[in-house]
TIMI-2910 file (N, C-alpha, C, CB; in pm, 1 decimal, decimal comma, always signed):
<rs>
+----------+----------+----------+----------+----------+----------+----------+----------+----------+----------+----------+----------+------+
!      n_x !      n_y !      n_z !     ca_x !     ca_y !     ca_z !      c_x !      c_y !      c_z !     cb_x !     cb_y !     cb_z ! resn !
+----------+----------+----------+----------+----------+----------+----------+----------+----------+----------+----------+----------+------+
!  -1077,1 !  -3106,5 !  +1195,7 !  -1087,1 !  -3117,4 !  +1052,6 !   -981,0 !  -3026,0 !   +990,4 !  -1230,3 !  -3080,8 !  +1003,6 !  Unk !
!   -948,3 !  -3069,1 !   +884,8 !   -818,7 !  -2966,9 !   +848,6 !   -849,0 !  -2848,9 !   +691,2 !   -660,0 !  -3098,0 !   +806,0 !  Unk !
!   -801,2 !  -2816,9 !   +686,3 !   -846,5 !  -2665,9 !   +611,1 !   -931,2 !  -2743,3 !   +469,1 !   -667,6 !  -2538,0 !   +550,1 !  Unk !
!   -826,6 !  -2814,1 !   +424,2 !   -903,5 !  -2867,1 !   +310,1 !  -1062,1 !  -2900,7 !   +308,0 !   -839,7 !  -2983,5 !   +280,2 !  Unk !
!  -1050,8 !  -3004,4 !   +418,7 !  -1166,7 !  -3074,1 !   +458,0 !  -1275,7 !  -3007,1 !   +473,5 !  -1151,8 !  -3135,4 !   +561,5 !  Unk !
!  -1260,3 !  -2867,5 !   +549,1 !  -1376,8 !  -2763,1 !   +616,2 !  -1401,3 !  -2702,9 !   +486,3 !  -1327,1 !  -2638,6 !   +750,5 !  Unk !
!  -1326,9 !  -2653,9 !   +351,9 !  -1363,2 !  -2600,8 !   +233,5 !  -1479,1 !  -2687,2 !   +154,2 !  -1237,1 !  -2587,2 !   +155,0 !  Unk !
!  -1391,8 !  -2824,7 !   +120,1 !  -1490,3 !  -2908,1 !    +76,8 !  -1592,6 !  -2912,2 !   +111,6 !  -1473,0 !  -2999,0 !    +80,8 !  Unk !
!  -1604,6 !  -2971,3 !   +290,9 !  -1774,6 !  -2933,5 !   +320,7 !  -1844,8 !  -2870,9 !   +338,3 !  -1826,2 !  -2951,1 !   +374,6 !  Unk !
!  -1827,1 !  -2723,7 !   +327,0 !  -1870,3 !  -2607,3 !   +264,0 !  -1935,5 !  -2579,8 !   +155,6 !  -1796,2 !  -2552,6 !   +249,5 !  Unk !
!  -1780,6 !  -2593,3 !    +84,7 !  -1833,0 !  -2596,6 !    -75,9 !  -1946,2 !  -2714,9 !   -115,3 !  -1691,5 !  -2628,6 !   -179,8 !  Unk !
!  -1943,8 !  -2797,5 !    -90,2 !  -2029,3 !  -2927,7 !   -131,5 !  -2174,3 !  -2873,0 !    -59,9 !  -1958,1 !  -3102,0 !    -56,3 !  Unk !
!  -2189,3 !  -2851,2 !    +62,4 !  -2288,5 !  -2782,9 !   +121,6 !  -2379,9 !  -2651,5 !    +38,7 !  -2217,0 !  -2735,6 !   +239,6 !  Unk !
!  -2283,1 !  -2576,4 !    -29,3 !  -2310,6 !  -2425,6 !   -113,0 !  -2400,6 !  -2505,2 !   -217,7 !  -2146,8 !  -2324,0 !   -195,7 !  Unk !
!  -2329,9 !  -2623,5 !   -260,6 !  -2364,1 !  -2671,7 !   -398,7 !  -2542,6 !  -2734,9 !   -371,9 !  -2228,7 !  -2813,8 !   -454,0 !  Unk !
!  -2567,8 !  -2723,5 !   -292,4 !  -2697,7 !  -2816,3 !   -239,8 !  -2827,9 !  -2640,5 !   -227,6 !  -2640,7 !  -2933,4 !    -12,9 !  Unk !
!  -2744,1 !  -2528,1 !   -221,9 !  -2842,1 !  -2445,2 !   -173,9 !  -2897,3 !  -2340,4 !   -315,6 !  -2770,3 !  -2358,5 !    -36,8 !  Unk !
!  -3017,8 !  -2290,5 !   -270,6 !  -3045,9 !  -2241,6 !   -371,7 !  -3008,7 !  -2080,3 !   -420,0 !  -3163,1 !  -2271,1 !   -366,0 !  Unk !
!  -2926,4 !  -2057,3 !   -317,0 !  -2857,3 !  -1908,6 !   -330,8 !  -2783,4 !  -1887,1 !   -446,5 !  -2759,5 !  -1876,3 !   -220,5 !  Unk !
!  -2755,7 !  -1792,6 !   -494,3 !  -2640,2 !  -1786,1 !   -628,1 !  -2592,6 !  -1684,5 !   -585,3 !  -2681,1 !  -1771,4 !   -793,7 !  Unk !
!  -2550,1 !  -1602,4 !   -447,6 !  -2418,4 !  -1551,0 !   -442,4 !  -2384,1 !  -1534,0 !   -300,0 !  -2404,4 !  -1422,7 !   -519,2 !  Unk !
!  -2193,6 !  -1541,4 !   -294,0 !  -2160,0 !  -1561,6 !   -166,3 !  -2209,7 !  -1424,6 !    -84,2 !  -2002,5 !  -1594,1 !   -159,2 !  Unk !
!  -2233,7 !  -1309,5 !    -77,8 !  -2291,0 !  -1204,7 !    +16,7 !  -2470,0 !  -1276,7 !    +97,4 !  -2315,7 !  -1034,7 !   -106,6 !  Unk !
!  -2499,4 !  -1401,0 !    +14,6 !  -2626,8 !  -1429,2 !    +26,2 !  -2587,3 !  -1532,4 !   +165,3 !  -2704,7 !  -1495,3 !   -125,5 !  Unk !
!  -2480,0 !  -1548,9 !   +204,6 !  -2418,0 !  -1631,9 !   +349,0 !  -2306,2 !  -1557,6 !   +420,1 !  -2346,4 !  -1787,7 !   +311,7 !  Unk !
!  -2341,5 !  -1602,3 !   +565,8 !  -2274,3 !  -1500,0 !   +697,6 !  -2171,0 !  -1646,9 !   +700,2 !  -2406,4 !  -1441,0 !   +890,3 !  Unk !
!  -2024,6 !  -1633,8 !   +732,3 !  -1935,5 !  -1708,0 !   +748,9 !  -1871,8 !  -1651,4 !   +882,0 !  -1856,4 !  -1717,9 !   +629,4 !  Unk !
!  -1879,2 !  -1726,6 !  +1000,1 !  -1793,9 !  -1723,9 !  +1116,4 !  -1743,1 !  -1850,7 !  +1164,4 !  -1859,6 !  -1664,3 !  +1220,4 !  Unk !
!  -1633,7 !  -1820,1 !  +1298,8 !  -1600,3 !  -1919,4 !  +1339,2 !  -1609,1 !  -1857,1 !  +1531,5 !  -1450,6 !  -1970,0 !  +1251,1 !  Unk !
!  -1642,5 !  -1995,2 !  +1602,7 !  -1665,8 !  -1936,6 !  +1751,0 !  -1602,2 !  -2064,4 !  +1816,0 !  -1846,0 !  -1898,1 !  +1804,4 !  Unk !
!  -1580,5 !  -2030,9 !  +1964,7 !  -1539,6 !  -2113,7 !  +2061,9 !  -1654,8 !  -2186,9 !  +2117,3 !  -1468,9 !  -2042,7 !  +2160,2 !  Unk !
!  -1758,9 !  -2137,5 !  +2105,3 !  -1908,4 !  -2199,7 !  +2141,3 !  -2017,9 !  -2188,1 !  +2025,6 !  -1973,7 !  -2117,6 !  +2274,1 !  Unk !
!  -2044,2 !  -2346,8 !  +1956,8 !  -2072,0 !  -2339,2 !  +1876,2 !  -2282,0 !  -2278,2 !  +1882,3 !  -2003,2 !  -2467,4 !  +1827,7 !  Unk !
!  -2354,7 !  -2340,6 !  +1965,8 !  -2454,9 !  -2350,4 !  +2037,3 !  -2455,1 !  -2189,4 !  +2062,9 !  -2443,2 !  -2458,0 !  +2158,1 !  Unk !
!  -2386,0 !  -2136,0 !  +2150,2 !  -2397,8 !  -1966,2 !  +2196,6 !  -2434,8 !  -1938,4 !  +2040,8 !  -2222,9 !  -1864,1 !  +2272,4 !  Unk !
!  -2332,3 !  -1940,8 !  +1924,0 !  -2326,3 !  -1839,9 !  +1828,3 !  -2458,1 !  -1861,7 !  +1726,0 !  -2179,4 !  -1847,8 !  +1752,5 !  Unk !
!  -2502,4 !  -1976,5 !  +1763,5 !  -2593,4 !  -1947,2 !  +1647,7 !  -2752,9 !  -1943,3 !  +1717,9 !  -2573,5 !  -2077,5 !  +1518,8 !  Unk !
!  -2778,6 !  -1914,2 !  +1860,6 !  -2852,1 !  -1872,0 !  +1887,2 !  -2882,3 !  -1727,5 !  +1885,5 !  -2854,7 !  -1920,7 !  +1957,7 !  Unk !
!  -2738,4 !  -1660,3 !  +1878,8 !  -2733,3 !  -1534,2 !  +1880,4 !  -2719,1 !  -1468,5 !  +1737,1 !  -2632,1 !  -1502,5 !  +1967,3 !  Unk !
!  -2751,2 !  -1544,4 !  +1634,2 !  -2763,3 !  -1512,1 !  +1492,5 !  -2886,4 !  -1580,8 !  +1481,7 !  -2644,8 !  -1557,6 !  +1389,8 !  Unk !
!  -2921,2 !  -1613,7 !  +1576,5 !  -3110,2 !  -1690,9 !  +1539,9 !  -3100,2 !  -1771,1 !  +1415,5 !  -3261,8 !  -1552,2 !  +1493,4 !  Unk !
!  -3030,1 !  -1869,4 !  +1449,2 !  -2996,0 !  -1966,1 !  +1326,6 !  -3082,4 !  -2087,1 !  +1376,1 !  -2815,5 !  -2007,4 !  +1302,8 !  Unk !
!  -3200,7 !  -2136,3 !  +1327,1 !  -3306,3 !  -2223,9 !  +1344,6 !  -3245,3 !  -2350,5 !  +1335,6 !  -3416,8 !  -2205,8 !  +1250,5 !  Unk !
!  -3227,7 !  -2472,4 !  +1444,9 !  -3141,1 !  -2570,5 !  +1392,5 !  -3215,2 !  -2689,0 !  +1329,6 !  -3051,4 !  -2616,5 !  +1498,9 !  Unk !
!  -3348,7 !  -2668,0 !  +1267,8 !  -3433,8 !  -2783,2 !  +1218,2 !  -3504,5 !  -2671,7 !  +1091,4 !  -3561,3 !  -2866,5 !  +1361,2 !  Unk !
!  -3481,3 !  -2739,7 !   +967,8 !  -3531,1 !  -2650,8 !   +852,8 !  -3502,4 !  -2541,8 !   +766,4 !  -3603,2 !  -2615,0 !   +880,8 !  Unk !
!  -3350,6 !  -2549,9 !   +832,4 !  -3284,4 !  -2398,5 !   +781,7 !  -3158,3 !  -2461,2 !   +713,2 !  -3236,2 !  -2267,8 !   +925,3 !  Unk !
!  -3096,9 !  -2406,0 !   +589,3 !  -3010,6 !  -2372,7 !   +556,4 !  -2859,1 !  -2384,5 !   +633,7 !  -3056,3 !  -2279,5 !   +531,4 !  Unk !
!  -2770,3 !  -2443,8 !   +718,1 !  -2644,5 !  -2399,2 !   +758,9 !  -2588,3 !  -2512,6 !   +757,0 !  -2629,9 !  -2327,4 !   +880,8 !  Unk !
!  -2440,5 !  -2480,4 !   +816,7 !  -2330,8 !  -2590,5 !   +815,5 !  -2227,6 !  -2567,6 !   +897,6 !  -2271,9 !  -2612,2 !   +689,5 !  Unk !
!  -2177,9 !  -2672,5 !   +992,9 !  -2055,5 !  -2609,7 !  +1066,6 !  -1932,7 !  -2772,4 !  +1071,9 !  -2124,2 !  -2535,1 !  +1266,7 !  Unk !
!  -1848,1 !  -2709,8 !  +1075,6 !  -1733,7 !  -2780,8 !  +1086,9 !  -1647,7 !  -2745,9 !  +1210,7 !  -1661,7 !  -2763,2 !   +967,5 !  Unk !
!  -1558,9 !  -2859,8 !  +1276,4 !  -1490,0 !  -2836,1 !  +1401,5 !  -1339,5 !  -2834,5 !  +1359,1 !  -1525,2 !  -2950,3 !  +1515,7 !  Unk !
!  -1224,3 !  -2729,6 !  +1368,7 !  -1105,6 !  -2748,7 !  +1276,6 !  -1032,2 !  -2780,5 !  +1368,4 !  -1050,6 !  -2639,5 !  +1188,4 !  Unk !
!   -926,6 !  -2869,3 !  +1355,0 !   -850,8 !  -2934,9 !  +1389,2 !   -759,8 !  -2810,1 !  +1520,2 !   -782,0 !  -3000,0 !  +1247,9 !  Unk !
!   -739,9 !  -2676,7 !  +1463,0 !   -712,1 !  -2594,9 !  +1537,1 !   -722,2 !  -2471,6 !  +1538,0 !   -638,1 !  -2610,7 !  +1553,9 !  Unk !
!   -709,2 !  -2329,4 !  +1610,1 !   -771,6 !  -2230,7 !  +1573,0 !   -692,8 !  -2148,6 !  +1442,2 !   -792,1 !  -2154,5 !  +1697,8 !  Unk !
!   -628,7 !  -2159,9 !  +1391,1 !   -507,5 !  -2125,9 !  +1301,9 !   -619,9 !  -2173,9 !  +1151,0 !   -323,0 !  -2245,8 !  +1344,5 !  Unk !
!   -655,7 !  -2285,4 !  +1114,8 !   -709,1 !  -2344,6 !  +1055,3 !   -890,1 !  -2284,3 !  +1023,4 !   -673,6 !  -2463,7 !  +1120,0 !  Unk !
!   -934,6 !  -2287,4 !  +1157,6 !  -1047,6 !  -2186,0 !  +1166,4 !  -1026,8 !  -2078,4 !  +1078,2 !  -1065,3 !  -2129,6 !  +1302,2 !  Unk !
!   -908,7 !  -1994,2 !  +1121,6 !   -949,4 !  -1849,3 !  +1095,6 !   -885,0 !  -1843,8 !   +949,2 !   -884,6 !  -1725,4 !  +1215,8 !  Unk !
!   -825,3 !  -1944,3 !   +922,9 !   -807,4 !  -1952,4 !   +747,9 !   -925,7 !  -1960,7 !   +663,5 !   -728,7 !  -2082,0 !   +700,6 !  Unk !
!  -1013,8 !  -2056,5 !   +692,8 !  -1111,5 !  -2120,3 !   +670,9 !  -1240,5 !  -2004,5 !   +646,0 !  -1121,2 !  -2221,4 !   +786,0 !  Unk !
!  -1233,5 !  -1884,9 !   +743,8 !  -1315,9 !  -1775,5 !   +743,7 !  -1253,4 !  -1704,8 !   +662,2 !  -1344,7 !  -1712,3 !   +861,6 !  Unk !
!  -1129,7 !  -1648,2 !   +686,9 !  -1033,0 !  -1614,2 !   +566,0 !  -1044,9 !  -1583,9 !   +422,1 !   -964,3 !  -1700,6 !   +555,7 !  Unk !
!  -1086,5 !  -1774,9 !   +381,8 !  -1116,0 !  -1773,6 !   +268,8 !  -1241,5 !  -1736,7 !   +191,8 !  -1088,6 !  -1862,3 !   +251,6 !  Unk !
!  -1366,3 !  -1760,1 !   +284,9 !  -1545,4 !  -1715,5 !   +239,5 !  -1572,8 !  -1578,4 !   +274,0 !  -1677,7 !  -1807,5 !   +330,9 !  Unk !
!  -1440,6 !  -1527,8 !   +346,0 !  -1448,3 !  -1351,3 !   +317,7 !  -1402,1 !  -1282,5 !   +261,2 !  -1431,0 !  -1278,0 !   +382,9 !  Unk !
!  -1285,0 !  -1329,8 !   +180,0 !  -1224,2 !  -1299,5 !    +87,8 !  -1336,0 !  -1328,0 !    -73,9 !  -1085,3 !  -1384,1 !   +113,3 !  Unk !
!  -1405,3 !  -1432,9 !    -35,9 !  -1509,3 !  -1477,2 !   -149,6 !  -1657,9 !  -1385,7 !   -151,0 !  -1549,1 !  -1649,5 !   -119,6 !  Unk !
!  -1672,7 !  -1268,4 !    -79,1 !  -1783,9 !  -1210,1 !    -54,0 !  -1895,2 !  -1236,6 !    +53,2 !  -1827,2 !  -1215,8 !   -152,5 !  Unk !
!  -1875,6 !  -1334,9 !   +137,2 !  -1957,8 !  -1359,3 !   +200,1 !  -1938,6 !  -1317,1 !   +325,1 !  -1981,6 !  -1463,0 !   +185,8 !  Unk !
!  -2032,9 !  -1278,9 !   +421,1 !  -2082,7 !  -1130,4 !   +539,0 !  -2025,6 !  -1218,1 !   +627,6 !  -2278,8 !  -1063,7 !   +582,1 !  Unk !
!  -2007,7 !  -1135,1 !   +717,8 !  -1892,1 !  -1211,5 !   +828,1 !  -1797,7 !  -1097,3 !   +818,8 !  -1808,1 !  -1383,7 !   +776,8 !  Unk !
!  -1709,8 !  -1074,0 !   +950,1 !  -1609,6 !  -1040,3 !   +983,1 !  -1536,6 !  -1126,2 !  +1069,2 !  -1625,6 !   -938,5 !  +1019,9 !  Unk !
!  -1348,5 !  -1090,1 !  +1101,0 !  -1245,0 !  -1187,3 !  +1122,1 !  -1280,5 !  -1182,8 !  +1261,4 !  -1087,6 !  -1156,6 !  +1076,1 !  Unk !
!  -1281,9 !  -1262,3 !  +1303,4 !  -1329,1 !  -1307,1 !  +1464,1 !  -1221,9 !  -1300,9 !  +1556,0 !  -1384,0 !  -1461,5 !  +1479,3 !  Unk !
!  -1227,3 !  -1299,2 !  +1679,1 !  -1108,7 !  -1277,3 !  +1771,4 !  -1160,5 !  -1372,3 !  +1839,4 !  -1073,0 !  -1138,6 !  +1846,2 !  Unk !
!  -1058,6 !  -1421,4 !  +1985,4 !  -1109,2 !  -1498,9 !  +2090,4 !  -1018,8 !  -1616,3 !  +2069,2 !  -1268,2 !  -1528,6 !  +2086,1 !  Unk !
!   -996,4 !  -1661,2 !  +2207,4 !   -893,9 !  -1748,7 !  +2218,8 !   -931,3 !  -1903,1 !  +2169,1 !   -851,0 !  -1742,0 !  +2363,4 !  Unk !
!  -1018,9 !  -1922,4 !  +2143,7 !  -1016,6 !  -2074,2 !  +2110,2 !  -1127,0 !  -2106,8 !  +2002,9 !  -1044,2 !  -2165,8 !  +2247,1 !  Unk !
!  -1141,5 !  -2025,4 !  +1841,4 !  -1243,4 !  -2046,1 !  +1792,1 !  -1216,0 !  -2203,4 !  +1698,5 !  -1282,3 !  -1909,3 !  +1718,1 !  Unk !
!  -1264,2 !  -2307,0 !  +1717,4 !  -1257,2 !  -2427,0 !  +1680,1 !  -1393,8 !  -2427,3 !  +1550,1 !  -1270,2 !  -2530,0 !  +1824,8 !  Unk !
!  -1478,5 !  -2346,1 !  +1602,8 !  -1596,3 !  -2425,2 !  +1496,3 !  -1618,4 !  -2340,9 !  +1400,3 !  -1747,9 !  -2463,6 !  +1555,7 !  Unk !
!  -1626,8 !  -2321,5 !  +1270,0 !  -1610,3 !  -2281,7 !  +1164,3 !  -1774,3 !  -2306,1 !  +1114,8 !  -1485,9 !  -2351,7 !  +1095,4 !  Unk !
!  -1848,0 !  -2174,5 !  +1107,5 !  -2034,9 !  -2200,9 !  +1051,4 !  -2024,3 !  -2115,1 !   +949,7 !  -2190,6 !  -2148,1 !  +1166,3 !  Unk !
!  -2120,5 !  -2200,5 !   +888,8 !  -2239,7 !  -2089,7 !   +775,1 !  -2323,8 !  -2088,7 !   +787,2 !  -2270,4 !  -2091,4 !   +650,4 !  Unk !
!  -2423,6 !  -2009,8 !   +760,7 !  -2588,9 !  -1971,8 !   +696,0 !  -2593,8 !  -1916,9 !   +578,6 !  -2675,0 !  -1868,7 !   +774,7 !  Unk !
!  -2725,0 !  -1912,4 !   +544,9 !  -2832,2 !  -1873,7 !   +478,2 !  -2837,1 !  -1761,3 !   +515,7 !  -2942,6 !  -1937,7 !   +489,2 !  Unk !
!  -2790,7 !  -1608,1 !   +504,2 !  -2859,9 !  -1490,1 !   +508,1 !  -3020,0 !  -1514,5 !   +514,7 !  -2817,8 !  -1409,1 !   +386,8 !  Unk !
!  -3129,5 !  -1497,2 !   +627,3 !  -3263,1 !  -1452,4 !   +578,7 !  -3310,0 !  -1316,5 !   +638,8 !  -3367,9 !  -1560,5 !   +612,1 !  Unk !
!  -3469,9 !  -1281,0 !   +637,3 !  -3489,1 !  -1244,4 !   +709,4 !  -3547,0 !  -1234,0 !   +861,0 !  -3496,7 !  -1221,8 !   +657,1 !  Unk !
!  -3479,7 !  -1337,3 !   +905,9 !  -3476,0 !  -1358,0 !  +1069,5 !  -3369,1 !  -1361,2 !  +1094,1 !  -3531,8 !  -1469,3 !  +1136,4 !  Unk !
!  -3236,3 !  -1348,0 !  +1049,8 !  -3080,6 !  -1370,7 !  +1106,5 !  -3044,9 !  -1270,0 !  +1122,6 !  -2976,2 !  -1435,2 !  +1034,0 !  Unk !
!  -2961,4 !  -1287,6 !  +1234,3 !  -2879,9 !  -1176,1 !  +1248,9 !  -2763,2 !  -1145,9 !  +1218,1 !  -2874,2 !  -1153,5 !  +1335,4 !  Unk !
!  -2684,1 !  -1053,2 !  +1163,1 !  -2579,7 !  -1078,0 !  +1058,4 !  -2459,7 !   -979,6 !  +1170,3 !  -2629,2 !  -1004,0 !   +861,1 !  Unk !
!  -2515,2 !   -890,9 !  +1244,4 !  -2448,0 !   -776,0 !  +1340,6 !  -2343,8 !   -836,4 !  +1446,0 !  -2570,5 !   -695,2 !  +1431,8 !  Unk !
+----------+----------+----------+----------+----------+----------+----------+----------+----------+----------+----------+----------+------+
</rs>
């Protein structure tokens, strides 16, 4: 997916939730999409999130780039091949560390 594309469905995604500010969502990107959000205890039935696959890792880390530059929790990720670009819902069961 290319940078544009991963913003839009983001943004369009934000627009559906009932949060009103970006610190209220964790923005990363990983090489394993499945590992990372078990390890942020991200519930995959009933919860809040969204992930996109970017076309390449360059694109990814723009993509995080931009929703951390916008306030939202997350730091810039390292690792050789992060393709998938997620969000959540900050709650209190996630892990944000």
């Amino acid at each position: 997916m290319t940078y544009d594309k991963i913003i839009e469905t983001i943004d369009s995604h934000l627009a559906r939730s009932s949060k009103p500010y970006w610190g209220d969502y964790f923005i990363g990107i990983t090489g394993n999409l499945e590992e990372q959000l078990a390890y942020h205890k991200v519930p995959k039935n009933n919860f809040w999130y969204v992930w996109c696959r970017a076309d390449n890792p360059t694109i990814a880390r723009q993509a995080e780039k931009h929703y951390l530059a916008k306030g939202m929790e997350g730091s810039p990720a390292s690792g050789d091949n992060p393709l998938f670009v997620y969000c959540y819902e900050i709650a209190q069961f996630t892990r944000e560390a």
